[in-house]
N, C-alpha and C positions, 0 to 999 in steps of 0.2 A: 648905143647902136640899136637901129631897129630896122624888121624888115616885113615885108606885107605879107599877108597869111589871107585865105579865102577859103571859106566855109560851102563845104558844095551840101546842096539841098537839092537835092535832083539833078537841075542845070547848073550851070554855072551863072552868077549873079553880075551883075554890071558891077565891074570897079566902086563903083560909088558906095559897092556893099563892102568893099576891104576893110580889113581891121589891122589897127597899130598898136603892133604887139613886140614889148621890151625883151631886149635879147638877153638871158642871164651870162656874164661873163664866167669865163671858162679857162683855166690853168692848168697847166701840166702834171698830172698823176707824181711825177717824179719826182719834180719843182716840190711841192707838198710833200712829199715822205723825206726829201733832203733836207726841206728846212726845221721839219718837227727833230731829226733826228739829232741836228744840230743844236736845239732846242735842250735835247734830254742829255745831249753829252754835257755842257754849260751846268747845266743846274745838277749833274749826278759831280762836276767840277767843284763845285761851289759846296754843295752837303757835304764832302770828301774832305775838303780844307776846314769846314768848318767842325768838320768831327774829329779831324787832326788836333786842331784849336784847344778842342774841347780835353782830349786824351791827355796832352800834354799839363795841361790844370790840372788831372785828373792825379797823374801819372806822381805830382807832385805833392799833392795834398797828400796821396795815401802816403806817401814818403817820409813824409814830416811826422804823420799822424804815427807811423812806426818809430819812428828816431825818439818821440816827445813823450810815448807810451813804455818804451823801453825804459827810456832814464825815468822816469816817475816809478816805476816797479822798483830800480835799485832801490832808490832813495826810499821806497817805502820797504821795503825788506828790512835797509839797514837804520832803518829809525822805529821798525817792527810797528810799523801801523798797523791799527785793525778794522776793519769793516771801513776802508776808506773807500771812497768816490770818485770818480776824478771826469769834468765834460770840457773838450780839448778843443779850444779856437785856434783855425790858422787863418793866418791874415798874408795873402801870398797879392805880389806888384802886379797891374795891369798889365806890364809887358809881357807876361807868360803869354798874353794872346798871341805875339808874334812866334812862340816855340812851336818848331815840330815836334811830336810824340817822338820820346826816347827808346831807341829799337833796343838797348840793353839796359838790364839793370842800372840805376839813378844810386848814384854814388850824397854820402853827406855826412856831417858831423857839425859839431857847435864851434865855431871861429878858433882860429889857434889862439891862445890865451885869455879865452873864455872863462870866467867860472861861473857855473849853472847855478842860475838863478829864475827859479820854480814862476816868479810872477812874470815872467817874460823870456820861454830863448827862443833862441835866433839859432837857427841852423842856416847853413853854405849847401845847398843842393846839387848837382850838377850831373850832365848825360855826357858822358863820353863817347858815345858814337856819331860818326863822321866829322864835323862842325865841332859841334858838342854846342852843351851851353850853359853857366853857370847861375844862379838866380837866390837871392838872401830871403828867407821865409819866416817870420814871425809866429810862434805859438803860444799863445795864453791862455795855461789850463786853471781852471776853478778845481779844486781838491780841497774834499768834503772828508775831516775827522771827527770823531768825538774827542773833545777838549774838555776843562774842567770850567765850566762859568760858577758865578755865583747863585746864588738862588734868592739871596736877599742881598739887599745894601751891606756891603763892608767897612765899617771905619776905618780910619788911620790908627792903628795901634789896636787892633782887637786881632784875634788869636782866631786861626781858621781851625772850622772842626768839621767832621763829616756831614755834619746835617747843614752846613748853608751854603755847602757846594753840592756838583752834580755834571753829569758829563752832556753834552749837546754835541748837535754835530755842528761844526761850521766853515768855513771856507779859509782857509789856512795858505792859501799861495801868495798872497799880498801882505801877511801878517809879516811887519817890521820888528815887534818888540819879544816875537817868541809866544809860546802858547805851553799849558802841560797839558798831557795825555795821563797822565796815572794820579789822581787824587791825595794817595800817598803823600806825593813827593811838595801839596800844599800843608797838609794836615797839620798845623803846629807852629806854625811859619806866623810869622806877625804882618796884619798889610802896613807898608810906608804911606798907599796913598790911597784916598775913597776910591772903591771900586763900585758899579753899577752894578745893578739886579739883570741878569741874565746876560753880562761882560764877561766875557772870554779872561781869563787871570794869566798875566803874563808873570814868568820867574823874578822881572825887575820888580815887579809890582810886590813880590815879597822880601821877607827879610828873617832868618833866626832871630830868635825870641831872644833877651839879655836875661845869660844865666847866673852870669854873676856881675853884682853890684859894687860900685867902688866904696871902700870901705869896709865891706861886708866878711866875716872870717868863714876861709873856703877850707875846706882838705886838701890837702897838698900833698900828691902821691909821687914819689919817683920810684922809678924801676933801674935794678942795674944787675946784670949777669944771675938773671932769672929770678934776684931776691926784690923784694918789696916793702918800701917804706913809707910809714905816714906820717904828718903832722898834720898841726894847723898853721896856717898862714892869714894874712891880710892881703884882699884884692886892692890893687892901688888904682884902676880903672876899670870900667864897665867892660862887659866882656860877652860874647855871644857862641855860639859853639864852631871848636879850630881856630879863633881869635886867638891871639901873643899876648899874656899881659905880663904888669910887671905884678910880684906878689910876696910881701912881707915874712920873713919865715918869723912866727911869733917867738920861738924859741933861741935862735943867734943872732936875731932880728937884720938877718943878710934877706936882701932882695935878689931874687930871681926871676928867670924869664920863667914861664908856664902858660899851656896850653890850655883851654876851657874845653874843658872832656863832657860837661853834665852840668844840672843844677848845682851850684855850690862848690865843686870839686873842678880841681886842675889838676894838670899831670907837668911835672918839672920836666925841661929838656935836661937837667945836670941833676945828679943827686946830691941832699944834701951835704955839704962839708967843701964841694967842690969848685 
């Protein structure tokens, strides 16, 4: 739209002097504040839901991260870890987007006939207010012990001693065959199978040492109403420590069952004559 304007200089100019001047379009004050406001309701809509979105992930994660921190405390109390580690992944469904934030405490536990397994649980999470809504959450934590590795190469058949073990720390949640915590409990122990230099030593991996040989003449001690008796006997099979063998009494030459107490030495379940 345009409309003519004339510029006075003293007189007024002949028409021919007019000037075509664009009209700026022009809306209603109101029009304008109605539609910004509508504007800000929309997107204050939109941030709202989307922080809802957000609380409800949220709301869940911290859930899980309490449920998966708890049980990891038992278990390490009752396996008396020390100086352990533990860095906690949850892996929660993309449908959490579609949850509202739960207005009361989020109820959860590990599946009914679950048993807790450290490289993977699963907790059942759920809100009980209004709707409600239940959701399956996945956590895989990494838990850092000190374990016994080796220090050098181990043979099959060589005798563990304190100088070629040593404790590290390593990640113990996915370990299938077992690991040991107290060096102790290798010390003496024969390996079955080559271990690796800086390999975590699993219990399978060892084995009691053979303390008595078949053949070999042991002491043969039985106990009966506090008195105690010895001979010699003959091992009639190899024998390792708490192994059953059969064992030759050299003196009535009756075989018995007997336990391997020690190098050399078994202890009768029956005393002699019995």
């Amino acid at each position: 739209m345009y409309l003519l304007s004339a510029r006075r200089k003293g007189n007024f100019r002949s028409t021919s002097r007019l000037q075509w001047v664009r009209r700026v379009p022009c809306f209603p004050l109101f029009t304008l504040l109605v539609s910004m406001a509508a504007l800000t309701v929309s997107m204050s809509s939109d941030a709202a839901t989307a922080s809802e979105k957000q609380n409800a992930r949220k709301q869940i994660y911290n859930h899980a991260m309490k449920l998966a921190t708890a049980d990891i405390a038992r278990v390490a109390e009752r396996k008396q870890w020390k100086d352990h580690q533990v860095k906690v992944n949850v892996f929660i469904p993309s449908e959490v987007s579609s949850f509202p934030a739960c207005k009361t405490p989020l109820q959860g536990a590990l599946p009914t006939g679950d048993k807790m397994d450290l490289a993977r649980l699963r907790y059942d999470i759920r809100c009980e207010d209004g709707a409600g809504w239940e959701i399956g959450v996945t956590v895989k934590p990494d838990i850092y012990i000190p374990v016994v590795v080796a220090k050098t190469v181990l043979e099959r058949g060589e005798i563990v001693s304190a100088n070629n073990i040593e404790l590290k720390k390593r990640n113990i949640s996915s370990s299938r065959s077992g690991y040991i915590t107290n060096p102790d409990d290798a010390v003496g122990l024969t390996v079955k199978k080559r271990i690796r230099d800086m390999q975590p030593i699993a219990p399978s991996q060892l084995e009691q040492p053979i303390l008595v040989n078949r053949g070999q003449q042991v002491l043969m001690i039985a106990e009966q109403d506090g008195i105690e008796a010895r001979t010699m006997g003959e091992a009639m099979k190899n024998g390792r420590k708490g192994d059953l063998i059969k064992v030759r009494n050299l003196g009535s030459k009756k075989i018995v069952t007997a336990t391997v107490d020690g190098a050399g030495v078994v202890r009768m379940l029956y005393a002699p004559g019995q």
